[in-house]
N, C-alpha and C positions, 0 to 999 in steps of 0.2 A: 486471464490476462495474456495479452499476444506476448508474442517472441523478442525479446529485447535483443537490439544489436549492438554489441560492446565496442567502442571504438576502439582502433589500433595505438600503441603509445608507440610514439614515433622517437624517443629520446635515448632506446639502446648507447650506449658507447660514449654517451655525453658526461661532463662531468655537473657535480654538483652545484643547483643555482643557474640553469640553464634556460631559458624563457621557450618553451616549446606546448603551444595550446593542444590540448589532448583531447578535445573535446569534439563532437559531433556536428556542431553547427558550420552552418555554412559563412564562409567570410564574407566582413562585410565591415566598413568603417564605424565605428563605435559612437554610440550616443552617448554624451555626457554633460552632466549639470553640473556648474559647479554654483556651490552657495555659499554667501558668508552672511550671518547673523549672531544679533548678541539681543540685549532685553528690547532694547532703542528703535535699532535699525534693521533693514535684511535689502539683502542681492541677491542675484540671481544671473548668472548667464551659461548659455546652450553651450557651452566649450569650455576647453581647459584652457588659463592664460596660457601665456609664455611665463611671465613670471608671478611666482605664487608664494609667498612667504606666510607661514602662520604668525599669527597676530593675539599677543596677551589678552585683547579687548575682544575679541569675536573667535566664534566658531565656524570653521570651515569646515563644507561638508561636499566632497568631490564623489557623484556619483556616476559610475562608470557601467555603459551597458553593451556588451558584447566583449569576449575576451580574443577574439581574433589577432586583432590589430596589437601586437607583442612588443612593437618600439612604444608606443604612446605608453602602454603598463611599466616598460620599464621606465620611460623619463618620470616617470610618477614616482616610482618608486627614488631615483634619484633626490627628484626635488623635497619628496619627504623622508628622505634616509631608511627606506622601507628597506631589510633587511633581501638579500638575492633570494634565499630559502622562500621568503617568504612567499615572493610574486614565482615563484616554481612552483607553490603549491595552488595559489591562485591559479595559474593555467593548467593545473594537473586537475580536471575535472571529475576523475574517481577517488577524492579524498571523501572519508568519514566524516561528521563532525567533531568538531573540538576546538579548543582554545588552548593557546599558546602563547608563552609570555618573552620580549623581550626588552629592552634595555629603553626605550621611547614608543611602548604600544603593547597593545594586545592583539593576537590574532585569532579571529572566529573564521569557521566554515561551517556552512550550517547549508540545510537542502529545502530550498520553496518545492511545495507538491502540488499538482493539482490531476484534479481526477478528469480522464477524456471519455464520457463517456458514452460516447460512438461505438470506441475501442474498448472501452471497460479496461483500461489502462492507467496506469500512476505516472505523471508525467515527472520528472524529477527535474529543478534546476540547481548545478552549484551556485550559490552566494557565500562570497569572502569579505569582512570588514575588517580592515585596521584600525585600530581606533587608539589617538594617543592622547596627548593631555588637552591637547586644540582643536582636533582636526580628528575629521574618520574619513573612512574612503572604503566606498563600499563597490564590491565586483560582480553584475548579475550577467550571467550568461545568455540569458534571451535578451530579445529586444522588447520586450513589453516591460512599459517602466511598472514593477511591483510597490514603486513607493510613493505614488502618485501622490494616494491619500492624504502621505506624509510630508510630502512636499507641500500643499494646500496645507494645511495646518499649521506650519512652520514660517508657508508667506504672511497668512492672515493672523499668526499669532496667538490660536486657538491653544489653551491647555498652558501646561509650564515648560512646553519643549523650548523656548525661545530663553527662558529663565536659567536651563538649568545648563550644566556642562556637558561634553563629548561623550563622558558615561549616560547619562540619560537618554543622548541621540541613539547611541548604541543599542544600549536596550529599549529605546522605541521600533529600531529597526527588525531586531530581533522578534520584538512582539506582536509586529504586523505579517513573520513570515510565518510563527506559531498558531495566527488567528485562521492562519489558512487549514491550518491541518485542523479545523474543527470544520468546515465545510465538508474536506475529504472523511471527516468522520460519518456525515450525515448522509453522503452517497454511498459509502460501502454500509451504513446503518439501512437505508432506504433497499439495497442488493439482498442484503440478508432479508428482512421478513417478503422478501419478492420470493426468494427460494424456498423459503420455510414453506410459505402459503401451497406453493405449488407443491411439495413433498406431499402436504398435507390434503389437498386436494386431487392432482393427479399420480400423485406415488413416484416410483421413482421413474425417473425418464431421462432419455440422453440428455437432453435439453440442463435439467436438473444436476446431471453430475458435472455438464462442462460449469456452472454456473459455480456451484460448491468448490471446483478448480480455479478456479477465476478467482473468488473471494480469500483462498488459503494465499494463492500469489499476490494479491493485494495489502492482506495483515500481514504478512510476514514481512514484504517491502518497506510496509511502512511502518515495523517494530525495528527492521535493519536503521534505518534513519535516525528512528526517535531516539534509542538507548544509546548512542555515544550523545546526542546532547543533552539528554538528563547529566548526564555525568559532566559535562560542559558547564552548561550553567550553572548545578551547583558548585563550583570551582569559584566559577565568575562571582557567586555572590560570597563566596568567603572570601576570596581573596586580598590581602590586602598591598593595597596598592594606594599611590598619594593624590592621586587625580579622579578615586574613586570618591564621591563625597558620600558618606555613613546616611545621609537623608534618604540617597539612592536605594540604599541597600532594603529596601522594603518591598521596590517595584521591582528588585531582582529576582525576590524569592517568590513573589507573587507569578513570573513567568517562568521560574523553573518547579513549578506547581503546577502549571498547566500543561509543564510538559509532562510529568508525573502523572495526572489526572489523566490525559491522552493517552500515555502509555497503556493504564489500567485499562482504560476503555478499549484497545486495543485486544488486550492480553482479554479482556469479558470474548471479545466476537470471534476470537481465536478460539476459545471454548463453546460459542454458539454454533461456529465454522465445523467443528471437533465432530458437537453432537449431532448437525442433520447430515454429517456424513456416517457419523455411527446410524443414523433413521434411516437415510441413504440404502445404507447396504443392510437393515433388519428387513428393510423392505422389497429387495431383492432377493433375501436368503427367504420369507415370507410367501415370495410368488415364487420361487423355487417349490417349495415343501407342498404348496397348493395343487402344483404338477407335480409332483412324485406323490399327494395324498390320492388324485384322482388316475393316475396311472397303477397305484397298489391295490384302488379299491374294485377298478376295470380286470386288472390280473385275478383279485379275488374272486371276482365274479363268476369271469371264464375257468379258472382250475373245473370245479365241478361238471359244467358243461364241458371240457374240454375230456372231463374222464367219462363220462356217458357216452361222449362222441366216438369215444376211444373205443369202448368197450364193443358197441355196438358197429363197429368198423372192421371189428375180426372178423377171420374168412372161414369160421368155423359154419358147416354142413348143417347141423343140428342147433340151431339156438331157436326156440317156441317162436318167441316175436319175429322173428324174419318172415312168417310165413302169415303171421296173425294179420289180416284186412284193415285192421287199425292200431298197428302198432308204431307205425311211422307219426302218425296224429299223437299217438299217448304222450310217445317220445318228448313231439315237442313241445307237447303243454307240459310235462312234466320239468322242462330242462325251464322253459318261459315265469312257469309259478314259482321255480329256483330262483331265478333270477331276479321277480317282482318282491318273494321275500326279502332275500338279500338288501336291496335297495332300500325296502322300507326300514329293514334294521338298520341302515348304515341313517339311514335317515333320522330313525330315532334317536339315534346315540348323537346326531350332529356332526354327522364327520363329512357331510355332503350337503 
């Protein structure tokens, strides 16, 4: 996984509830839908009114995309009595997941993930919803609308999202951003038996460890994510609260299940991650021993010849064979048939 560049927080010295976008992207005027629907009827228009009152009869659902534009978030925040903390955490885009209660809402922050991979990178975006007894308003940091799907489903009246209240929009939204992190599972699934295969095939190799690197920074990113919203979610579905309707509470726990599930699946490739790094490096430590087998059984080879050579290298006057017509010939057949023994023992035993 490349090198991630952490953005600067530019809000030193400011006090609390300060609207200051923290985030990476580049500015740019913000896209927003805003919707009202109930069983009956639905709207629909590209912009936020001027004036927006919620309505006992229908649900409003103001989707905001790009966090730049820091007046428009706060008049939102006005018009819905959205707490100052709150849209400062909305613009603080290195928040964790979680959910937070107060006095007219909930507040989620939760991470859309998608995999790039070109870069073999986790693209991470914050999303923030409020969501109160009428109305949600939800804060995606890119410009690609994520809720497209759900937007179509909700004109056309598809399912009970039209039926049910701002709890269920909630957790519809949420569970379109959860369906994602089963895609990201399938491409670091698809990475992993890519590396495996190769381990297994060409052993270990550069190519093979950056890869193994790659996937440990991928699981771990995306355990960093998942585990504060496990613990989110389940909050969310116990919670009790009077705008929660108890029918809901079935589809809560069904998605913080899947976040549970994911997680484990997570926590599986974190141990598959584990073990072809422990193959990784037996296979390394393997082709080590393979060169120190065949440089101790070359050492052993030569000692012998090396003490004949020896022997026969003294500058003594008197030694028979210096003088014998074929002693230089005995020499080296006898040092050569040293040698073809040797070999073929080592051969026998399997050591070569």
């Amino acid at each position: 996984m490349g090198k991630k560049r952490r953005s600067k927080i530019r809000k030193k010295g400011l006090p609390p509830g300060s609207l200051v976008y923290t985030g990476d992207r580049r500015h740019r005027s913000a896209a927003i839908r805003t919707v009202r629907y109930n069983d009956s009827r639905f709207s629909a228009e590209e912009q936020y009114p001027k004036n927006i009152t919620p309505d006992e009869n229908e649900i409003i659902w103001v989707d905001v995309r790009s966090l730049t534009d820091t007046a428009l978030i706060e008049r939102i925040g006005k018009d819905f009595q959205i707490h100052p903390l709150v849209l400062e955490d909305v613009l603080n885009t290195q928040q964790r997941a979680k959910l937070e209660e107060y006095d007219n809402g909930l507040f989620f922050v939760l991470h859309n993930i998608h995999f790039n991979a070109e870069l073999r990178e986790l693209h991470s975006e914050q999303i923030a919803i409020f969501a109160g007894k009428r109305f949600v308003i939800s804060f995606q940091e890119d410009e690609v609308d994520t809720f497209m799907s759900l937007y179509t489903r909700t004109a056309e009246g598809i399912g009970r999202l039209r039926k049910k209240g701002s709890d269920y929009l909630t957790y519809t939204i949420i569970d379109t951003i959860v369906d994602n992190y089963y895609e990201v599972l399938d491409e670091i699934d698809g990475l992993l038996l890519e590396i495996e295969h190769e381990l297994h095939t060409e052993g270990a190799t550069a190519h093979s460890k950056a890869g193994i690197f790659e996937l440990k920074g991928l699981a771990t990113h995306l355990r960093h994510r998942l585990l504060p919203l496990r613990d989110a979610l389940n909050r969310f579905y116990h919670l009790d609260s009077e705008w929660i309707d108890d029918s809901n509470r079935v589809y809560l726990r069904d998605v913080a299940d899947h976040v549970a599930q994911i997680l484990d699946t997570v926590d599986n490739y974190r141990e598959m991650i584990a073990g072809a790094e422990a193959f990784y490096q037996a296979e390394v430590g393997n082709r080590l021993n393979n060169v120190m087998r065949l440089l101790t059984i070359i050492s052993t080879i030569f000692i012998p010849l090396s003490f004949i050579a020896g022997v026969y290298g003294m500058n003594f006057e008197y030694m028979p064979e210096l003088h014998w017509r074929y002693g230089y010939f005995m020499v080296l057949s006898i040092m050569l048939s040293m040698m073809l023994v040797m070999l073929g023992y080592f051969r026998w035993k399997k050591w070569i």
